[in-house]
Backbone bond lengths (Angstrom), bond angles and torsions (degrees), N, CA, C in turn:
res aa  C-N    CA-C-N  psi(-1)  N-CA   C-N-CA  omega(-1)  CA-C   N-CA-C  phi
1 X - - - 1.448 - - 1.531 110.96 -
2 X 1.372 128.57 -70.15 1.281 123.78 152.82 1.341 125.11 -39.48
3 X 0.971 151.27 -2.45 1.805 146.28 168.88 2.133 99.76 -97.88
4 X 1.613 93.22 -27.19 2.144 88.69 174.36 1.509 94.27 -83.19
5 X 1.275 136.07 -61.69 1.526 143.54 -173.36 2.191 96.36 -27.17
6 X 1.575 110.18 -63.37 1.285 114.95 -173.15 1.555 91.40 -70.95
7 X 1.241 162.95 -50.02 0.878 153.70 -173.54 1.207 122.25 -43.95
8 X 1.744 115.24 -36.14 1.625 127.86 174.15 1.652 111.50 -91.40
9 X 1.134 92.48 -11.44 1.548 95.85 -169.10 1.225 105.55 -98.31
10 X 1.319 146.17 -41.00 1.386 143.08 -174.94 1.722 112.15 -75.02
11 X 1.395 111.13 -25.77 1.789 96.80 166.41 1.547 101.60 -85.02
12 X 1.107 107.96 -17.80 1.854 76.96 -176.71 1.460 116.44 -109.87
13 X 1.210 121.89 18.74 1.514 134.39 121.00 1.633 127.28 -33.51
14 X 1.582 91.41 -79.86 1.483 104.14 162.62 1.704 124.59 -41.31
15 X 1.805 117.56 -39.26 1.201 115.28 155.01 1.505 125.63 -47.67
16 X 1.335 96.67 -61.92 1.560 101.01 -171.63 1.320 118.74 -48.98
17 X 1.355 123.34 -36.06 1.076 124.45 -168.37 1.509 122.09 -77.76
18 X 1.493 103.22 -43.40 1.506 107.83 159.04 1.496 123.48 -66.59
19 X 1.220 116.60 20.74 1.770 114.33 -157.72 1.551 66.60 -108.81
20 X 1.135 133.66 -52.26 1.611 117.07 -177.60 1.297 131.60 -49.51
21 X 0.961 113.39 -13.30 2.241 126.29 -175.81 1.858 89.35 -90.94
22 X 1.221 129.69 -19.85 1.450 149.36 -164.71 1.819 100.83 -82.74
23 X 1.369 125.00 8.49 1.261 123.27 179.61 1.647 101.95 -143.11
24 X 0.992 119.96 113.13 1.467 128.14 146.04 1.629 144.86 -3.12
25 X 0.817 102.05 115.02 1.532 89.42 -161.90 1.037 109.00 -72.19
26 X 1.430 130.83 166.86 2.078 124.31 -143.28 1.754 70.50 -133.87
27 X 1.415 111.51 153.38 1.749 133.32 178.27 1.442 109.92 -54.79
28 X 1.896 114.11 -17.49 1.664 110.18 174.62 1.502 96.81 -68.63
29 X 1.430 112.58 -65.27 1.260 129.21 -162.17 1.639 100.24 -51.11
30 X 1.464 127.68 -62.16 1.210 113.46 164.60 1.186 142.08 -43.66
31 X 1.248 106.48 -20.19 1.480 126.17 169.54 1.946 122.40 -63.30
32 X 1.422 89.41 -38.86 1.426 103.24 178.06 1.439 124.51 -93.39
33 X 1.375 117.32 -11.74 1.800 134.72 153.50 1.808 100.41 -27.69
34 X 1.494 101.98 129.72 1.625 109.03 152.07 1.380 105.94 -142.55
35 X 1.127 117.12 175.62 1.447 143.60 -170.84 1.522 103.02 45.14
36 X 1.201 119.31 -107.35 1.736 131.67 -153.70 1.805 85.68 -85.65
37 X 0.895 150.20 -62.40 1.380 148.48 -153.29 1.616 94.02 -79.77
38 X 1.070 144.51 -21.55 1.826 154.65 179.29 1.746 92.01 -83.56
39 X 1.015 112.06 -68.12 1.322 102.07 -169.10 1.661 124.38 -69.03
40 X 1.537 91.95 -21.78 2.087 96.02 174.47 1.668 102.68 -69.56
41 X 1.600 104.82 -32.81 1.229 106.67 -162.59 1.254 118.27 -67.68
42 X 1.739 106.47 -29.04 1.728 112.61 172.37 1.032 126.06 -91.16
43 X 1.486 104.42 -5.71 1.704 109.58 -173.65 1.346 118.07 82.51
44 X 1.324 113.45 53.12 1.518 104.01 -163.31 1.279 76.47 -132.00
45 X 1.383 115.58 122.64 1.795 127.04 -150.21 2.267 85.79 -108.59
46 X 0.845 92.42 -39.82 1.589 109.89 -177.90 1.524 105.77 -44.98
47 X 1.452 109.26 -77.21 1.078 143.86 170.66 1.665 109.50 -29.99
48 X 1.534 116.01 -56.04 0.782 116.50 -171.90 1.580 117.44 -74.48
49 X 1.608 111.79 -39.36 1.456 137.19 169.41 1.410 95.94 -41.15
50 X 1.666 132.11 -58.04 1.357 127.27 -166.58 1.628 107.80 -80.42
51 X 1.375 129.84 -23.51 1.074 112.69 178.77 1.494 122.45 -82.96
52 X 1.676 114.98 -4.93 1.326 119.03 -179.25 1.782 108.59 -115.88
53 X 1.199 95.38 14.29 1.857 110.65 179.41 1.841 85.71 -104.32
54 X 1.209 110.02 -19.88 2.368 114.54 -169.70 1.842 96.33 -100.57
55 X 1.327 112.85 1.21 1.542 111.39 178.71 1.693 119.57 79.96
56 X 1.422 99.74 29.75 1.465 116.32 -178.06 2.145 87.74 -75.39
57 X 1.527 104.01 119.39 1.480 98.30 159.23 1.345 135.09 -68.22
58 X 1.698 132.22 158.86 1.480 103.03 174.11 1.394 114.52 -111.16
59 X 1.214 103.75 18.54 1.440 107.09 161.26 1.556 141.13 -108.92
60 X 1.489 98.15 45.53 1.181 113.63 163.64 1.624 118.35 -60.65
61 X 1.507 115.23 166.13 1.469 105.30 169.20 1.546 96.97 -132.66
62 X 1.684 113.20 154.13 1.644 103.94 167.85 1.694 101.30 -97.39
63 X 1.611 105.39 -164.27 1.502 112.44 170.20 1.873 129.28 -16.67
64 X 1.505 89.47 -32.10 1.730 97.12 -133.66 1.746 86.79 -122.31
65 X 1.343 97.87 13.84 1.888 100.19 -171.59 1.784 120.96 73.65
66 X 1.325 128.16 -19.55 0.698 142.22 168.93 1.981 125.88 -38.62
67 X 1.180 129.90 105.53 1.462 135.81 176.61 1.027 126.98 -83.45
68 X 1.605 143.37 134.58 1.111 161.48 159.63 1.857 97.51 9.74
69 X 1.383 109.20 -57.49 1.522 120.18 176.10 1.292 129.24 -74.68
70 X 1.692 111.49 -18.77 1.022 117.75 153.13 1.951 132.56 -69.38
71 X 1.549 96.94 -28.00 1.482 102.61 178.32 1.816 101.69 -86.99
72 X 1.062 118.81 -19.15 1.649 129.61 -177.37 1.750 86.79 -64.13
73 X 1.294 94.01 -96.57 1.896 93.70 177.88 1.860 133.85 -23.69
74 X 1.440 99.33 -26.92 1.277 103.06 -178.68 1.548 93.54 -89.48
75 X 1.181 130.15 -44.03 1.427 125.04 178.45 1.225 122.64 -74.08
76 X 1.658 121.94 1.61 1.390 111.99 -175.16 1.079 125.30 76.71
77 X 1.874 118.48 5.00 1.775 106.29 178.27 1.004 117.72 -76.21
78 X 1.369 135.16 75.30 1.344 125.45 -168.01 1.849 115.62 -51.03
79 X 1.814 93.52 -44.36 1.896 77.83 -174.98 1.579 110.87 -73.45
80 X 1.233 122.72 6.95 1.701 127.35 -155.26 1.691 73.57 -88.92
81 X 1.556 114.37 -64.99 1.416 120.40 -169.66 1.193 111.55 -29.76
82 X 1.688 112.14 -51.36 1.780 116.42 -154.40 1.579 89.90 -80.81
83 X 1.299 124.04 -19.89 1.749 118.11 -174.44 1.671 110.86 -77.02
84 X 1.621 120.19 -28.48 1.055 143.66 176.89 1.605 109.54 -47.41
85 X 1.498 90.93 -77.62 1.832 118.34 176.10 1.217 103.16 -49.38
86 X 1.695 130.85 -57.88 1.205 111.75 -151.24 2.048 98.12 -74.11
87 X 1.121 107.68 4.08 1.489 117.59 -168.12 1.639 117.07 -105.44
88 X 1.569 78.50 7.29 1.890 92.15 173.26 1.847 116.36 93.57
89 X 1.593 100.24 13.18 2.110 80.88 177.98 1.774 86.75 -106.08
């Protein structure tokens, strides 16, 4: 009985937790972005190109679980996105 109980319980852990990367980052939270997550956030495609050409990873997470590709998508950078991916997130 306890080994089905952990069986239901450990994916929807794993849900919950990603249900948080599932909300947008609000203009405070954008506000407080630096390096690789600052520059997806403004769209500064350049910026971003040089910080992952200096070994900036893209799998960082902020507060809310959220990745470099996650703030790209919420902002609409589409080419920031395709610079992201082709850069390994």
């Amino acid at each position: 009985m306890q080994l089905s109980v952990l069986r239901l319980t450990l994916p929807l852990l794993f849900v919950s937790s990603m249900a948080l990367a599932q909300v947008p980052p609000n203009p405070s939270e954008l506000a407080q972005y630096s390096g690789l997550f600052a520059a997806v956030a403004r769209g500064d495609e350049g910026a971003v190109r040089g910080l992952l050409s200096g070994g900036e990873r893209t799998d960082g997470h902020d507060g809310h679980g959220r990745t470099p590709l996650h703030v790209a998508a919420y902002r609409s950078r589409i080419e920031i996105m395709r610079v992201l991916v082709a850069a390994g997130a």
